[in-house]
MARNU-375111 format. One line per field, with one value per residue: residue in one letter; x, y, z of N, C-alpha, C in turn; residue number from 0. Coordinates in nm, 2 decimals. Layout:
BEGIN
res c(A ...)
n_px c(X ...)
n_py c(Y ...)
n_pz c(Z ...)
ca_px c(X ...)
ca_py c(Y ...)
ca_pz c(Z ...)
c_px c(X ...)
c_py c(Y ...)
c_pz c(Z ...)
n c(NUM ...)
//
This chain:
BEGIN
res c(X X X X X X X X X X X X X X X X X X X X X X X X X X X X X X X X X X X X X X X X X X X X X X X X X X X X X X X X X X X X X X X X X X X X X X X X X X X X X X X X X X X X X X X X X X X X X X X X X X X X X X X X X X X X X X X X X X X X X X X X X X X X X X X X X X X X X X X X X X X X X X X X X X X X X X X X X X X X X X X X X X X X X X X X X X X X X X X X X X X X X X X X X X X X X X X X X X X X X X X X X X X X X X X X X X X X X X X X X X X X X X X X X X X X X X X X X X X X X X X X X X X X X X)
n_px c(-7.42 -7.62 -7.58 -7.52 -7.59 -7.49 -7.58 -7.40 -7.36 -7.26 -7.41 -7.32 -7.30 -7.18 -7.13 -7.14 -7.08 -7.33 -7.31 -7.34 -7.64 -7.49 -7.26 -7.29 -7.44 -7.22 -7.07 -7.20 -7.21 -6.90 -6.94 -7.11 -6.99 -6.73 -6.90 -6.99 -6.72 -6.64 -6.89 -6.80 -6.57 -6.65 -6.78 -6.60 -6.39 -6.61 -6.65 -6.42 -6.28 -6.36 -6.55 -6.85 -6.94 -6.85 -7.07 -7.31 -7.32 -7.52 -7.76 -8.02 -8.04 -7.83 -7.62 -7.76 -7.69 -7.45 -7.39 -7.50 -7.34 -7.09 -7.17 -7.21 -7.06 -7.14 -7.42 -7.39 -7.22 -7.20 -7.23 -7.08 -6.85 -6.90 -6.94 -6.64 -6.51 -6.59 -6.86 -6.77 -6.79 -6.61 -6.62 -6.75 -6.52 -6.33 -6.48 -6.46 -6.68 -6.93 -7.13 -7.24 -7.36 -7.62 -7.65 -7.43 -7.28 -7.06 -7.18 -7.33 -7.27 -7.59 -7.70 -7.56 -7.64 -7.97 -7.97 -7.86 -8.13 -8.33 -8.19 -8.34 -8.62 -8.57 -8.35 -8.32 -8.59 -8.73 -8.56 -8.40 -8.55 -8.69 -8.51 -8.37 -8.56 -8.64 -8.39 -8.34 -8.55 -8.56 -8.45 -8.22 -8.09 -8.14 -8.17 -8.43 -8.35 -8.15 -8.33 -8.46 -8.25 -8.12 -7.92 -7.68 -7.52 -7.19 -6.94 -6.62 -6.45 -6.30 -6.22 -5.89 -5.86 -5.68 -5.90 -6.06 -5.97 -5.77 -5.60 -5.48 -5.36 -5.12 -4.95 -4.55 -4.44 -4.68 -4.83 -4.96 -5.25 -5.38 -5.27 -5.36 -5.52 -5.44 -5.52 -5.70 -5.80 -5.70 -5.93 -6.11 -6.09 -6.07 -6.35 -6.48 -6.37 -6.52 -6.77 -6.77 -6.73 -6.97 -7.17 -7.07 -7.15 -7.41 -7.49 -7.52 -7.55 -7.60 -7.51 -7.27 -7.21 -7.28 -7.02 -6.82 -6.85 -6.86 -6.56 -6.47 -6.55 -6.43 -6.11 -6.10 -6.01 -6.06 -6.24 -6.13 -6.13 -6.42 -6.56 -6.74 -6.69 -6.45 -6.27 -6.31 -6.15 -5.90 -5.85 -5.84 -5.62 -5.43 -5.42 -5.27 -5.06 -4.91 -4.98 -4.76 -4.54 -4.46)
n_py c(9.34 9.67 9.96 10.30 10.61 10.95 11.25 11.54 11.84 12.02 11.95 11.76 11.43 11.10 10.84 10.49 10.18 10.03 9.88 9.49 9.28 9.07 9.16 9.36 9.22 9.05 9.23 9.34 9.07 9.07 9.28 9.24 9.03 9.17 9.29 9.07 9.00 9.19 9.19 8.99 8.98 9.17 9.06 8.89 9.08 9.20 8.92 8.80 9.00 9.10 9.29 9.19 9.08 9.31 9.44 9.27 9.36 9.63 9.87 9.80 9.99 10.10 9.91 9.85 10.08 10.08 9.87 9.95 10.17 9.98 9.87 10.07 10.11 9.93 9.97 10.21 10.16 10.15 10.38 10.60 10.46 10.51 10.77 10.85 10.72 10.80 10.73 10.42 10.10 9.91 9.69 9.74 9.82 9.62 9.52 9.71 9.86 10.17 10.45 10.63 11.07 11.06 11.29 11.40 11.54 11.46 11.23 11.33 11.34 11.37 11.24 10.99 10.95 10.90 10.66 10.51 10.51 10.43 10.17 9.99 9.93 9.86 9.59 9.55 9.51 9.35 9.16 9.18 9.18 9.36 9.53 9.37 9.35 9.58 9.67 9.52 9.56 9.86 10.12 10.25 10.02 10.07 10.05 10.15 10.29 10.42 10.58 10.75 10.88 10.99 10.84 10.64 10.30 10.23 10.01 9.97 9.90 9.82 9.77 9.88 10.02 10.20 10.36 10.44 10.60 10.96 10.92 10.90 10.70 10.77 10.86 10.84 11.04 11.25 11.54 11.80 12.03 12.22 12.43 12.57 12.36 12.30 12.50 12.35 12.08 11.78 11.68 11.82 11.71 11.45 11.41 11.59 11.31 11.07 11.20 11.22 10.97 10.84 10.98 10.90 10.67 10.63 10.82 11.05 11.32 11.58 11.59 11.59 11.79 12.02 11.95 12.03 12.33 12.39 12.34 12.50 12.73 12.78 12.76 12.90 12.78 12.76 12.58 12.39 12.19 12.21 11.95 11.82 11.59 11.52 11.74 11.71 11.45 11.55 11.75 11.61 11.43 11.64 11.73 11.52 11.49 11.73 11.72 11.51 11.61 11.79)
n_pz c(-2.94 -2.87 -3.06 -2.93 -2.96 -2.85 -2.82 -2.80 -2.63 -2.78 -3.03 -3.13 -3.23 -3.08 -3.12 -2.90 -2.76 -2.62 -2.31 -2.29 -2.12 -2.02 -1.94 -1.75 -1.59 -1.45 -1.37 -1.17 -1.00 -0.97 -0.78 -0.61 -0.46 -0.37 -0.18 -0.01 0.11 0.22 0.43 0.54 0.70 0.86 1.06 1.10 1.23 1.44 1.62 1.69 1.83 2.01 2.02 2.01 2.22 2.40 2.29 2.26 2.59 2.57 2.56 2.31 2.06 2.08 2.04 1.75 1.62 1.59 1.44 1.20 1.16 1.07 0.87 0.69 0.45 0.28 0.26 0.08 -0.11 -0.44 -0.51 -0.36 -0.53 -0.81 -0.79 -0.73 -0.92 -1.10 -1.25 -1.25 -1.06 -0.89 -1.00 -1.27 -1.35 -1.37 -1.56 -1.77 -1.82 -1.81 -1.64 -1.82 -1.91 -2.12 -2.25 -2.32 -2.12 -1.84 -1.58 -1.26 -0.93 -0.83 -1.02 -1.01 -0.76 -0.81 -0.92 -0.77 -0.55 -0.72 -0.71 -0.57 -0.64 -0.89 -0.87 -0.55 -0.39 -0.65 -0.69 -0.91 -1.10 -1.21 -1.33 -1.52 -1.69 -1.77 -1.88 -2.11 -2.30 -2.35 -2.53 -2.51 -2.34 -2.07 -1.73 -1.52 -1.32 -1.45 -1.66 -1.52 -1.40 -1.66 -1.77 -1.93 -1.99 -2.08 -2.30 -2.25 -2.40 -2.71 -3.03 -3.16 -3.47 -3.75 -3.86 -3.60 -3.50 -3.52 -3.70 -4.00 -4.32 -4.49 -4.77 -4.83 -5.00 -4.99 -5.10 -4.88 -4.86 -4.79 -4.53 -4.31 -4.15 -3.91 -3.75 -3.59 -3.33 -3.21 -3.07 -3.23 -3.52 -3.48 -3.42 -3.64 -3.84 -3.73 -3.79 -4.03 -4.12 -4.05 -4.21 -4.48 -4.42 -4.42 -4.63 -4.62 -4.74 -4.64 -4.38 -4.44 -4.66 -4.38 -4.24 -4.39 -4.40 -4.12 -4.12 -4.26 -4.19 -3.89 -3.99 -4.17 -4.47 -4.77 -4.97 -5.22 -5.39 -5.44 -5.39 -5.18 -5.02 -5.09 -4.98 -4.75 -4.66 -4.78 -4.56 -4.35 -4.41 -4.45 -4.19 -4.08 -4.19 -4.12 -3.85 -3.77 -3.87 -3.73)
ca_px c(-7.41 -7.63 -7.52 -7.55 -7.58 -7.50 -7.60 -7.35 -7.41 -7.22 -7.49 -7.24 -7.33 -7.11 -7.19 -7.07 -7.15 -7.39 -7.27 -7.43 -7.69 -7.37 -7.14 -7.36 -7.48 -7.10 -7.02 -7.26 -7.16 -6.85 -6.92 -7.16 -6.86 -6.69 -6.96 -6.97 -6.60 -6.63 -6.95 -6.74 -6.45 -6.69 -6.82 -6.53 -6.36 -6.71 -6.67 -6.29 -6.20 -6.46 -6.68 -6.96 -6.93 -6.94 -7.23 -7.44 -7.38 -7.50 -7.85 -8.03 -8.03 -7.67 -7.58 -7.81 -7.62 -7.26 -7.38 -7.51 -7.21 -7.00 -7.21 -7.26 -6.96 -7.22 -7.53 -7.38 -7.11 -7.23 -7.27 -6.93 -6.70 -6.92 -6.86 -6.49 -6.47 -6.66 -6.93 -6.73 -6.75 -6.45 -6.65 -6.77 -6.38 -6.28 -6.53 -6.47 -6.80 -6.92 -7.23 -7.26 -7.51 -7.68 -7.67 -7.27 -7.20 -6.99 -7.28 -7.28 -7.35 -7.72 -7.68 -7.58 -7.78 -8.07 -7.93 -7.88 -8.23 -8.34 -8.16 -8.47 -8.68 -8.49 -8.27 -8.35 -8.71 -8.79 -8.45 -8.31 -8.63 -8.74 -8.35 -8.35 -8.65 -8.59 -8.23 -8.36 -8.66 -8.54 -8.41 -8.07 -8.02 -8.10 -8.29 -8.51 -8.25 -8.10 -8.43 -8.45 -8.10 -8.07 -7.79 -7.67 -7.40 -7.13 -6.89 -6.46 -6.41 -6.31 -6.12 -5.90 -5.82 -5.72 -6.04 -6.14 -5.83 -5.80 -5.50 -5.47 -5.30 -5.06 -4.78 -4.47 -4.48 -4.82 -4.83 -5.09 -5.34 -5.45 -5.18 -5.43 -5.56 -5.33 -5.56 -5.80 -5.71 -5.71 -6.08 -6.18 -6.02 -6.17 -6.52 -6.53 -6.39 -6.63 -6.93 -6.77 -6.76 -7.09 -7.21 -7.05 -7.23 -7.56 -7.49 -7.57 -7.49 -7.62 -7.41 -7.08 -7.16 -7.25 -6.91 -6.71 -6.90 -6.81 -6.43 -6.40 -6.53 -6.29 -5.99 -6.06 -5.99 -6.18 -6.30 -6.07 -6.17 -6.53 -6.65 -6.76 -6.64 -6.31 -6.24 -6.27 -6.06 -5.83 -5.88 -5.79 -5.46 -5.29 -5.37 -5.20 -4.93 -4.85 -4.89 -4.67 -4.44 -4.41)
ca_py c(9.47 9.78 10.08 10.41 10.74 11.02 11.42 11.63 12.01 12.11 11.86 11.62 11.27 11.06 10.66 10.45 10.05 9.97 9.74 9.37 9.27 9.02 9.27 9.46 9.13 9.02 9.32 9.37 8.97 9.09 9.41 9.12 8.91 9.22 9.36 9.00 8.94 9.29 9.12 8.85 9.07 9.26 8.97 8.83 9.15 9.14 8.79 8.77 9.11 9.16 9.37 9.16 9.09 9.45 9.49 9.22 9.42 9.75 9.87 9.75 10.13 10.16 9.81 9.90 10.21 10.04 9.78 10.05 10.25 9.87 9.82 10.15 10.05 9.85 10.06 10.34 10.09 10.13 10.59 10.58 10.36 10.56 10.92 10.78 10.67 10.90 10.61 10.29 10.09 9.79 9.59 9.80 9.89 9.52 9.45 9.80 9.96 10.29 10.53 10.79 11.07 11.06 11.39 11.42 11.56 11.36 11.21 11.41 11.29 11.39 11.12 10.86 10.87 10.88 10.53 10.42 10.52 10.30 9.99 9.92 9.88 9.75 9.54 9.47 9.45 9.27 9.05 9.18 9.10 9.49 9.60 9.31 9.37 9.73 9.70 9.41 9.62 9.98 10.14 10.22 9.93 10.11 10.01 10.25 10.42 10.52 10.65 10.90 10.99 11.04 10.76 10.49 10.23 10.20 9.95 10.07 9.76 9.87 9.70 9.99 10.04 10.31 10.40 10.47 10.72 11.05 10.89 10.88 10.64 10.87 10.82 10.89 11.17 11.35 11.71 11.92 12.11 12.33 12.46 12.62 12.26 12.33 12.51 12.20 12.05 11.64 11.65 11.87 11.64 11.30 11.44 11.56 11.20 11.03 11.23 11.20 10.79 10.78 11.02 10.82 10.47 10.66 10.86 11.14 11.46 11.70 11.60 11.58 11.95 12.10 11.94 12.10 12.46 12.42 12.34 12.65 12.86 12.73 12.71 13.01 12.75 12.74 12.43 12.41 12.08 12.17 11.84 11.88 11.46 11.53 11.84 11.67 11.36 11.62 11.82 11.45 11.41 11.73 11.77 11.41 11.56 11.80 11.67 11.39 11.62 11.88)
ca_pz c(-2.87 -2.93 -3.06 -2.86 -3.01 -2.75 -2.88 -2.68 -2.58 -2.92 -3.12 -3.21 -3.19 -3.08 -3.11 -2.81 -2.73 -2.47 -2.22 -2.28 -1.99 -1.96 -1.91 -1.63 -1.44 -1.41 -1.33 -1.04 -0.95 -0.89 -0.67 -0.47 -0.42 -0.29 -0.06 0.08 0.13 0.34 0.55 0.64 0.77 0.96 1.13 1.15 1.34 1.64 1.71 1.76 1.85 2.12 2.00 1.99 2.37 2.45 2.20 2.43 2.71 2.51 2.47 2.19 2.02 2.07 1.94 1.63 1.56 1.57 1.33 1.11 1.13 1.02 0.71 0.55 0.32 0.22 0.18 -0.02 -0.21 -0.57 -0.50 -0.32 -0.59 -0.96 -0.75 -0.71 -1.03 -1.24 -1.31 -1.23 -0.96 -0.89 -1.06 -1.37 -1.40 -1.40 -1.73 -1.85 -1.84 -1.73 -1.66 -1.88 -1.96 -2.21 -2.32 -2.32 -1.94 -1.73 -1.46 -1.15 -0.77 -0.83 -1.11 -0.93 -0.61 -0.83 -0.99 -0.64 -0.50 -0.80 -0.67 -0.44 -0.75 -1.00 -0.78 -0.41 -0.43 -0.76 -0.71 -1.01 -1.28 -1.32 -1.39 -1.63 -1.81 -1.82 -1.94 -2.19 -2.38 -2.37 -2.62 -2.47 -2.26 -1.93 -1.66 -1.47 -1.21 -1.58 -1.75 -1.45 -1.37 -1.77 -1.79 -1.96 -1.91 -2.23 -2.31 -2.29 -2.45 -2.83 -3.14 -3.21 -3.59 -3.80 -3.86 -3.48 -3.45 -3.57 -3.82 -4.17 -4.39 -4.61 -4.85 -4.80 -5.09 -4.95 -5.06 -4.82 -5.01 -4.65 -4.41 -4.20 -4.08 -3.78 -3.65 -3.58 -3.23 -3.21 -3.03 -3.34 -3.60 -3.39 -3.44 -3.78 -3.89 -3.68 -3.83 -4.19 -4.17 -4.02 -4.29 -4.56 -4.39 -4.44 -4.72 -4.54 -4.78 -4.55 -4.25 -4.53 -4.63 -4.26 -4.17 -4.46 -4.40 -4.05 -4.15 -4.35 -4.05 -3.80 -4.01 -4.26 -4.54 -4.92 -5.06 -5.36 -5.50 -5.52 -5.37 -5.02 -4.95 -5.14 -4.93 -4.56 -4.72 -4.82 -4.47 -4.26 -4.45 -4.42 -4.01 -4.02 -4.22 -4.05 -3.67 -3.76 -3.93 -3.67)
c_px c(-7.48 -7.58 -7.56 -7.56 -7.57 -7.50 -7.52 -7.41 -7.36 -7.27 -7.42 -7.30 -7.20 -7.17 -7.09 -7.13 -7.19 -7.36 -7.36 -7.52 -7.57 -7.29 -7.20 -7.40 -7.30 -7.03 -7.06 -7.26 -7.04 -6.85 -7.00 -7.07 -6.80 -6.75 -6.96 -6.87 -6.59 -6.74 -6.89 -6.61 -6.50 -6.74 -6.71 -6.42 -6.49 -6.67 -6.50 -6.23 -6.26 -6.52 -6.82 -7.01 -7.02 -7.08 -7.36 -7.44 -7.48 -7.70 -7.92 -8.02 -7.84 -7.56 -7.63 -7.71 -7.48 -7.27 -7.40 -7.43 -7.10 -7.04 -7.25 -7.18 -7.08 -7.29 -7.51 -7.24 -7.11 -7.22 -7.14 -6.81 -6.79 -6.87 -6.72 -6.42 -6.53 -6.74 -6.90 -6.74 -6.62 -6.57 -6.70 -6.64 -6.31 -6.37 -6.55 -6.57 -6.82 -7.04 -7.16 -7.34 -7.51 -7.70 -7.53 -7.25 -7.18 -7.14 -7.21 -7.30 -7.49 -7.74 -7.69 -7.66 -7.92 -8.07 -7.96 -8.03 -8.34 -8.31 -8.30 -8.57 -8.63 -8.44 -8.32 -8.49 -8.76 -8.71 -8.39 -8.43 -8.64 -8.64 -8.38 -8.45 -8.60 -8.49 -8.27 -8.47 -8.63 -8.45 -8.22 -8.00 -8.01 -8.24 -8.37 -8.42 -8.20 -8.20 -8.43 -8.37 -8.07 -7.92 -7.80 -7.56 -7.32 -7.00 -6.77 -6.43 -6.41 -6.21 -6.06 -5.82 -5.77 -5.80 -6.18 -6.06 -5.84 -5.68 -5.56 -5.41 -5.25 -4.95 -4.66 -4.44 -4.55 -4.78 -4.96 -5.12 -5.34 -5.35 -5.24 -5.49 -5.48 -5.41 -5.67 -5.72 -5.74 -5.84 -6.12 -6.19 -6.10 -6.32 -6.57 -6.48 -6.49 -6.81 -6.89 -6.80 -6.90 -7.15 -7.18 -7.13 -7.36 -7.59 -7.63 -7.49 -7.54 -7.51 -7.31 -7.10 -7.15 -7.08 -6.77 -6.77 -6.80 -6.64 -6.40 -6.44 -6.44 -6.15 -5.97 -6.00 -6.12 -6.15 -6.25 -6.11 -6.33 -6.66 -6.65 -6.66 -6.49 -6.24 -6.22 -6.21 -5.93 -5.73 -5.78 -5.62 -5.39 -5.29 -5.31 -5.05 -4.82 -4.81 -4.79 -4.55 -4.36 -4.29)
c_py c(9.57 9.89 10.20 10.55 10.86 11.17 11.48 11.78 12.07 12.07 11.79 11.50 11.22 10.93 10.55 10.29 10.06 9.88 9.62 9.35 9.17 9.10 9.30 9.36 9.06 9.11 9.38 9.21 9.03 9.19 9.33 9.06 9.01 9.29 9.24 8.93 9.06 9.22 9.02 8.89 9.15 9.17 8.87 8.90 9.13 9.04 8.79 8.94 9.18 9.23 9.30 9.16 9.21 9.51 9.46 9.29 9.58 9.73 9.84 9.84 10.17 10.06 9.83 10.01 10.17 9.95 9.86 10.12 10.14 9.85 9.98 10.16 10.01 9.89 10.14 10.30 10.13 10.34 10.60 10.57 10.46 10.69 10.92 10.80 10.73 10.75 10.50 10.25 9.95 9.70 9.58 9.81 9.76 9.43 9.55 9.84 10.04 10.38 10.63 10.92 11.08 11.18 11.48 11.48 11.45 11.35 11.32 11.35 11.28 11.26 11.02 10.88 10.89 10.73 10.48 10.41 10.41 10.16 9.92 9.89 9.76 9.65 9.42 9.42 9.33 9.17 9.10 9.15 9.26 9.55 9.52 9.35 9.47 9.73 9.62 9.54 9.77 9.99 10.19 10.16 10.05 10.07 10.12 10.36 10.51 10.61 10.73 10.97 11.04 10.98 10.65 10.43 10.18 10.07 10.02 9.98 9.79 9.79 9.83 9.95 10.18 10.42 10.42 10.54 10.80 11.04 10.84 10.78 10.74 10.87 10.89 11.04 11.27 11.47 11.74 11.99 12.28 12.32 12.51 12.51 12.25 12.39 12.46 12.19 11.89 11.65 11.69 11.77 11.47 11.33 11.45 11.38 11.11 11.04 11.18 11.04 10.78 10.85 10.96 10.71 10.50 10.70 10.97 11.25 11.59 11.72 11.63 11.75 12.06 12.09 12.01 12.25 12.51 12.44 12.47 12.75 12.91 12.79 12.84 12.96 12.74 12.62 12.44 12.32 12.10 12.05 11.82 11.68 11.49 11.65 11.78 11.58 11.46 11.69 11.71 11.44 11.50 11.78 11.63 11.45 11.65 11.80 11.57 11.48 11.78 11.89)
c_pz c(-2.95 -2.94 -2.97 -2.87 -2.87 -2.85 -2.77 -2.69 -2.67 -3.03 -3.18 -3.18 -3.17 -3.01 -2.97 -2.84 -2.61 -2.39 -2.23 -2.14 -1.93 -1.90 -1.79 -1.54 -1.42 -1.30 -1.14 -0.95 -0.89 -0.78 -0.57 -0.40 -0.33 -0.14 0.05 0.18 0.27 0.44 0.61 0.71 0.83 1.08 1.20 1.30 1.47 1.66 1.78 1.83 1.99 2.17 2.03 2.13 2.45 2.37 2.27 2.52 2.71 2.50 2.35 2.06 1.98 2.00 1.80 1.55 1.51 1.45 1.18 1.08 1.03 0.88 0.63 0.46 0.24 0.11 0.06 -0.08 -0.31 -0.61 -0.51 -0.43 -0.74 -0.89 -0.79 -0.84 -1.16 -1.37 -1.32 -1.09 -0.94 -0.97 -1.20 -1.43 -1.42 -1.58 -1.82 -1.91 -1.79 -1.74 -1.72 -1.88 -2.05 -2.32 -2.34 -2.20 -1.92 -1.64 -1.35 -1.02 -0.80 -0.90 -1.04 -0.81 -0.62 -0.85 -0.85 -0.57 -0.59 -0.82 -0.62 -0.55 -0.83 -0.92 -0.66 -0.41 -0.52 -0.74 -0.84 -1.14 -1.29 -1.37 -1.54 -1.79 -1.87 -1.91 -2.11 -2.36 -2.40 -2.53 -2.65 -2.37 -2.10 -1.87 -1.59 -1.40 -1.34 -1.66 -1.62 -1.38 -1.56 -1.81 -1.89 -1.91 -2.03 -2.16 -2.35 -2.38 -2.65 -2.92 -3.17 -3.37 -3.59 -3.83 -3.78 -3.46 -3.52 -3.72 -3.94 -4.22 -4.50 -4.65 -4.82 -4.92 -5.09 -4.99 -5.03 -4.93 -4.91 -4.55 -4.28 -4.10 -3.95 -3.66 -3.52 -3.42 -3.28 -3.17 -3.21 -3.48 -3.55 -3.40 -3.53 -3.87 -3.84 -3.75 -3.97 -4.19 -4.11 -4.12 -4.41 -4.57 -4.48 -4.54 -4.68 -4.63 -4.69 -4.45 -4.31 -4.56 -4.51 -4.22 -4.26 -4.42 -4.24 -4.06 -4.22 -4.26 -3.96 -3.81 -4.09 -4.39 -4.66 -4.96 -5.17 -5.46 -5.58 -5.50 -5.26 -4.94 -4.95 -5.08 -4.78 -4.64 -4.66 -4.63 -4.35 -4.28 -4.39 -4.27 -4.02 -4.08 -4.18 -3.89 -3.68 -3.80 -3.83 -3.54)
n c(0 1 2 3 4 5 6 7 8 9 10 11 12 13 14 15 16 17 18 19 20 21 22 23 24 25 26 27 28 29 30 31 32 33 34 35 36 37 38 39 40 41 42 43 44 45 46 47 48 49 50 51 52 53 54 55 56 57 58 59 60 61 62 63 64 65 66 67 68 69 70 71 72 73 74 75 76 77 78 79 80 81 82 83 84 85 86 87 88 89 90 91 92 93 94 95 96 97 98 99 100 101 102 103 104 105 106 107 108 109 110 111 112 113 114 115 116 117 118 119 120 121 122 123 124 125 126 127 128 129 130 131 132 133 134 135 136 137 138 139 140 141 142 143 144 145 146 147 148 149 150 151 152 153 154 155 156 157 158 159 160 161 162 163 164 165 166 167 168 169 170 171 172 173 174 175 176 177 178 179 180 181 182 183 184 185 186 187 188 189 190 191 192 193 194 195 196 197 198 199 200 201 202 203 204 205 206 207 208 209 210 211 212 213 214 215 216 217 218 219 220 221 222 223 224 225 226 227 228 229 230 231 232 233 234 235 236 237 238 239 240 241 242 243 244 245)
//
C-alpha cells in the first residue's frame, strides 16, 4: 500500500493509505453486483406486473422514457451513494474506502460528478484499462476522473496502536511540567503528534521546532527544558495527564 500525504488549508500534512487497485476493483465488483441485482428486479417487475404489455402498446418515445425513468438508479448510482455517503458508495463502505480531496476539503457534489463524467473514459469506454493504468502509474493512485475532480481514494482500514492516538503511555507517578496544555483540543493534540513522529522518522528539526513555536503561541507556554523534542514529549504527557485526570 502507498502512502498519501494530504496538505490541508492550515498546511498540515496529514498522511493517509491509498486504497490498493484491489481494494477499488472489489469494491466497484461489488457496486456491479448491486446495480445488476437491481436490473433484474426491474425486469423482473415489466414482465410480471404488466408493464411491459402496456409498454408494447405505447409509442416507441414513450416506452423509451419509462425505461429511462426505471434505470436511472443505475446511471447516476456511483454520484447518488458518494453524495450520500460523503465519498462512499455500498460498495466502497463494505471494503472501507473513501474519496477524498486532496487538498483537505471534504469532496463536494462538483467533485463527484466530475468522477462520474470520468466513468466513460476510464471505465465504460476503455472497459476498465485507462482507470487501471491511470490508478497503477500515478503518483497518488488515482485514475483520471481523480486527477481532475482533485481526488483521491484512501484506505479506513488501520492497525490502531498507541502511536496512531493522541494517547500517551504515562506512569502512574507523572508530574506535569505545563498546566496550560489544556488549552490544546484533541484535533490540536492529534496533529502535533502526528507531525512530531513523522518529524522524528525524518529527522526533520525544522518541522520539531515550527511545532514547538507553534505550541508556545497557542498555549502561552515557555520551553523550560531548552530542547525543542523534549518539550513536545513533555507537551503530549501532560494533555494526557490531565484529560484523563479531569
Amino acid at each position: 500500500m502507498s502512502e498519501l500525504s494530504i496538505n490541508t488549508t492550515q498546511n498540515v500534512n496529514i498522511n493517509f493509505t491509498a486504497a490498493t487497485i484491489g481494494q477499488r476493483i472489489l469494491a466497484f465488483g461489488t457496486d456491479l453486483l448491486i446495480m445488476i441485482a437491481y436490473m433484474i428486479i426491474i425486469v423482473m417487475f415489466i414482465n410480471y406486473s404488466g408493464l411491459g404489455d402496456a409498454m408494447g402498446k405505447m409509442d416507441p418515445w414513450s416506452g423509451a422514457a419509462i425505461m429511462i425513468v426505471l434505470f436511472i438508479p443505475i446511471t447516476f448510482y456511483s454520484i447518488f451513494f458518494e453524495s450520500l455517503f460523503e465519498g462512499q458508495t455500498l460498495g466502497k463502505r463494505l471494503l472501507k474506502i473513501k474519496v477524498v480531496k486532496i487538498d483537505g476539503y471534504q469532496a463536494s457534489f462538483g467533485d463527484y460528478f466530475v468522477r462520474w463524467l470520468f466513468r466513460l473514459v476510464d471505465i465504460v469506454f476503455s472497459s476498465g484499462t485507462v482507470g487501471f493504468i491511470s490508478i497503477v502509474v500515478s503518483e497518488k493512485s488515482q485514475r483520471l476522473g481523480d486527477m481532475a475532480a482533485g481526488t483521491a481514494i484512501i484506505s479506513l482500514k488501520s492497525d490502531i496502536s498507541i502511536n496512531s492516538t493522541i494517547l500517551e503511555d504515562i506512569n502512574d507517578g507523572y508530574v506535569p511540567v505545563y498546566s496550560s496544555v489544556i488549552k490544546l483540543s484533541d484535533n490540536d493534540v492529534r496533529i502535533i503528534k502526528e507531525n512530531f513522529q513523522r518529524a522524528k522518522k525524518h529527522n526533520d528539526h525544522d518541522l520539531i521546532k515550527k511545532l514547538s513555536v507553534k505550541i508556545e503561541s497557542v498555549t502561552g507556554i515557555k520551553n523550560q527544558s531548552g530542547n525543542d523534542t523534549d518539550f513536545i514529549k513533555t507537551v503530549l504527557k501532560d494533555y494526557n495527564f490531565y484529560t484523563q485526570n479531569m
